[in-house]
N, C-alpha and C positions, 0 to 999 in steps of 0.2 A: 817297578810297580806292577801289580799282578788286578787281574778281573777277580769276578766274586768266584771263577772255575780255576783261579791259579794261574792263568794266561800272563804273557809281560803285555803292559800297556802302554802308550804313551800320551800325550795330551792330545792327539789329533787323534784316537781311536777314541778316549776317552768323548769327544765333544760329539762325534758321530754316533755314539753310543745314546748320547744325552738328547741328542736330536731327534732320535728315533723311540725314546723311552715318555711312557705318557705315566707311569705312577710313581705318587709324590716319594714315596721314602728311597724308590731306588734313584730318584732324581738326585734326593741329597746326598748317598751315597757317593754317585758322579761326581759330584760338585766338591763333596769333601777333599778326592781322592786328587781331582783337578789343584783344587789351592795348594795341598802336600806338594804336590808336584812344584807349582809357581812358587811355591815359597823357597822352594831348595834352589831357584833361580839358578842350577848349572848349564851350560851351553848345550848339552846334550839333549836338553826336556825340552827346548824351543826351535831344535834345528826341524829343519822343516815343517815349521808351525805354518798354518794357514789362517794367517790372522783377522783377515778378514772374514773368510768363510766361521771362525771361531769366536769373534766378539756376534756375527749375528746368530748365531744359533744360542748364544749366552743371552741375545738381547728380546729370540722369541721366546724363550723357558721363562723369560721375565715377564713381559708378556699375558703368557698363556695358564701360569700355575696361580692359582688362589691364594697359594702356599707361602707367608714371608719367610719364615724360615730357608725357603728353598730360594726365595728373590734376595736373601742378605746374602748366600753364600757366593750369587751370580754376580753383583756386587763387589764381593772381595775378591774373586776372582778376576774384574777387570779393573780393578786398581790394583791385583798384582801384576797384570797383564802391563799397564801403564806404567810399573816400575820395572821390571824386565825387560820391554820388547821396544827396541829404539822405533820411532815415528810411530807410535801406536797409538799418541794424542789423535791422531786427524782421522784414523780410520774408527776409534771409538764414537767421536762426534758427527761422526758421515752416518753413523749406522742408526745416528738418532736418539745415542745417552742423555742431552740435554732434554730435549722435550718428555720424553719418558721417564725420569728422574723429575722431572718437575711434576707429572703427574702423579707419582707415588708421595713426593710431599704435601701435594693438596688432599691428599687423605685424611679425613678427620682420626681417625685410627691407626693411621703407622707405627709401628712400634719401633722403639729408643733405638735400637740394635739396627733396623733395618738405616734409620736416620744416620745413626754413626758409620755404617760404609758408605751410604750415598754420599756424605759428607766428604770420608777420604777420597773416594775418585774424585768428585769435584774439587777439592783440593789441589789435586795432580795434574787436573788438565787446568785449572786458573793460573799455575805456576806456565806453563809452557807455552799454551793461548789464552789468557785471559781474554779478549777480543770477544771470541764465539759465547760465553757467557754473557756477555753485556746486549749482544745482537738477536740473543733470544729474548723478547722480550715478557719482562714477571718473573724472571729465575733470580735476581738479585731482591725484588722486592719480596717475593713470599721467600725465601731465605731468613730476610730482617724481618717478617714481619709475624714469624715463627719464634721468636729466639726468646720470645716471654715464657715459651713454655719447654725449655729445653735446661739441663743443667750446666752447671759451668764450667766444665769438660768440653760440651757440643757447643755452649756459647762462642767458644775460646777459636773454637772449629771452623764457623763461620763467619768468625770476625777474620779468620785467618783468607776466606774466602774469598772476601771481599775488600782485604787488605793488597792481596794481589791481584785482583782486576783494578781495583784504583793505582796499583805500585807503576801498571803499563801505561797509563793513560799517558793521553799524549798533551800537548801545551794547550790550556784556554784558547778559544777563537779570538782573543784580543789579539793574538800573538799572528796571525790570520789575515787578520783585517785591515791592517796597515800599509801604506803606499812603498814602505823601505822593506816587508818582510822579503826574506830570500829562501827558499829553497836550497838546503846542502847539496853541492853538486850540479847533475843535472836536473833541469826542473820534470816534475813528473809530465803525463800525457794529460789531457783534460779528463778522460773518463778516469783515471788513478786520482785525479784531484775530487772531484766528485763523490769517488767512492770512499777516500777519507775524509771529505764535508761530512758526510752522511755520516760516515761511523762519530766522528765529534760533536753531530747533533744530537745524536741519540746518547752519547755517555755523559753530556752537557743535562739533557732532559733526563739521565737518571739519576746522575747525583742532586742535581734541585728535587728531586721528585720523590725516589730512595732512601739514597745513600747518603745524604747530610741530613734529614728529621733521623737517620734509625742512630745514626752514628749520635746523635744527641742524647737520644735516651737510653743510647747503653752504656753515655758517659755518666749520665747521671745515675740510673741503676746500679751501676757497679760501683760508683762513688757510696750511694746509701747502703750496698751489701756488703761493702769493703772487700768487694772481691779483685781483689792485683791482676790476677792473668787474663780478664777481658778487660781490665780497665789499661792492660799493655801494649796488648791486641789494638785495640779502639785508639787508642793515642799516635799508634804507628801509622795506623787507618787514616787517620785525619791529617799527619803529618805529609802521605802522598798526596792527597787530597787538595793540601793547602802548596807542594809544590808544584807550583804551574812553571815556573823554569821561564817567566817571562822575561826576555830578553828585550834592554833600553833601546830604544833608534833614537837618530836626530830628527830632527825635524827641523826646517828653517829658520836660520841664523844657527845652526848648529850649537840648539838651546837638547840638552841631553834629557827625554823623554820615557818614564816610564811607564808601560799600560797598567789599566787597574787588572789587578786578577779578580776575574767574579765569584773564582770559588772562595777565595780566602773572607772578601767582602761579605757571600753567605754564611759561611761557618761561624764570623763574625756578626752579622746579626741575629743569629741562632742564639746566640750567648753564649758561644764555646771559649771564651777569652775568662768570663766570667768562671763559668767549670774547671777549668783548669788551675786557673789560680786558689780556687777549692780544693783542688789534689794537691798541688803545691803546698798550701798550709798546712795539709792533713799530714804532708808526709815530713815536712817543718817537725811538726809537734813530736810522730813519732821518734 
């Protein structure tokens, strides 16, 4: 890879370059020559990448330029970054992609393009930490609560989203609360118990709160637009959803005791039993 004089480049001269460059068109240039680079993902264009120093200087050009053209391509750039460069989940979410990422989708004027890479990076880190999505709190709901106005390509996208922060979750607090539950192994410390109370409170309060009303109505949307690949999405969705993996104890006289699952009981007063027996028919008939 050569500069705009014929020099060889590589991705660590180029992000230097990017860092120190304030006009928009030679920005996109950088950025173009950047992604050619990531996308040919050979060993040699990442060796001594400085990956941190290089998602932040992607993450101030985001930032700092007016330009979405120039913010889509920084973007694809670190979802190709997320697909090359092992552990590079934790060092993109350190730099702060979530919270900035959620402020470019509260934009009443984002454009579809810039939406469809935000999408794929959030896609690539919900696969590897789901978690750190669910703990920022508003990045699942304005997600869902976007998807009215999106096509069914991007629907499909964010169903995918949120199909993998619901896939990680971990068992209902029923499963918690009981005098028999046990801890695999050794039991944690108190503050590690705590600090996963807290994460289970907060994915407890988002799927009551989010993630079962959106998952309803893009069962039934997609039902009246007959459109399959979010109505695939959305069914997988609800199917982690509804697995809570709760697991029977005794309880005395070794009378064999199931807890309720609250998600399943929601989804169920939602009328998702009803919805689906809808799809069922539909696909009966076809």
């Amino acid at each position: 890879f050569f500069d705009f004089s014929g020099a060889h480049m590589d991705p660590e001269e180029v992000l230097c370059r990017l860092a120190e460059e304030t006009d928009g068109n030679t920005q996109l240039l950088l950025l173009e020559e950047l992604c050619t680079m990531l996308c040919i993902g050979m060993e040699h264009v990442v060796r001594g990448f400085d990956l941190s120093a290089g998602v932040e200087r992607l993450m101030k050009v985001m930032g700092d330029t007016p330009r979405d053209d120039v913010v889509v391509l920084c973007y694809r750039a670190i979802a190709l970054i997320l697909d090359l460069v092992p552990h590079s989940c934790e060092v993109v979410v350190a730099a702060g992609f979530i919270p900035s990422t959620k402020g470019f989708l509260e934009q009443q004027y984002t454009s579809v393009e810039l939406v469809e890479e935000a999408l794929k990076a959030l896609e690539k880190i919900s696969i590897e930490d789901p978690q750190v999505i669910v703990m920022h709190t508003g990045v699942v709901e304005l997600l869902v609560s976007n998807m009215d106005h999106l096509s069914s390509r991007l629907k499909a996208s964010t169903v995918a989203v949120v199909s993998n922060v619901c896939r990680k979750l971990g068992p209902p607090d029923s499963c918690y609360n009981t005098p028999t539950s046990r801890w695999p192994g050794t039991p944690p410390s108190r503050g590690k118990r705590k600090a996963a109370a807290a994460v289970r409170s907060t994915t407890e309060d988002l799927l009551a709160r989010e993630i079962a009303p959106a998952l309803i109505k893009l069962l039934v949307s997609s039902v009246e637009a007959d459109d399959d690949r979010v109505l695939e999405k959305t069914c997988e969705c609800i199917a982690y959803v509804a697995d809570g993996r709760v697991t029977p104890h005794l309880h005395l006289g070794d009378v064999l005791e199931c807890p309720r699952n609250p998600r399943v009981e929601r989804l169920v007063d939602a009328g998702v039993v009803e919805i689906l027996t809808r799809c069922l028919a539909r696909a009966g008939a076809n």
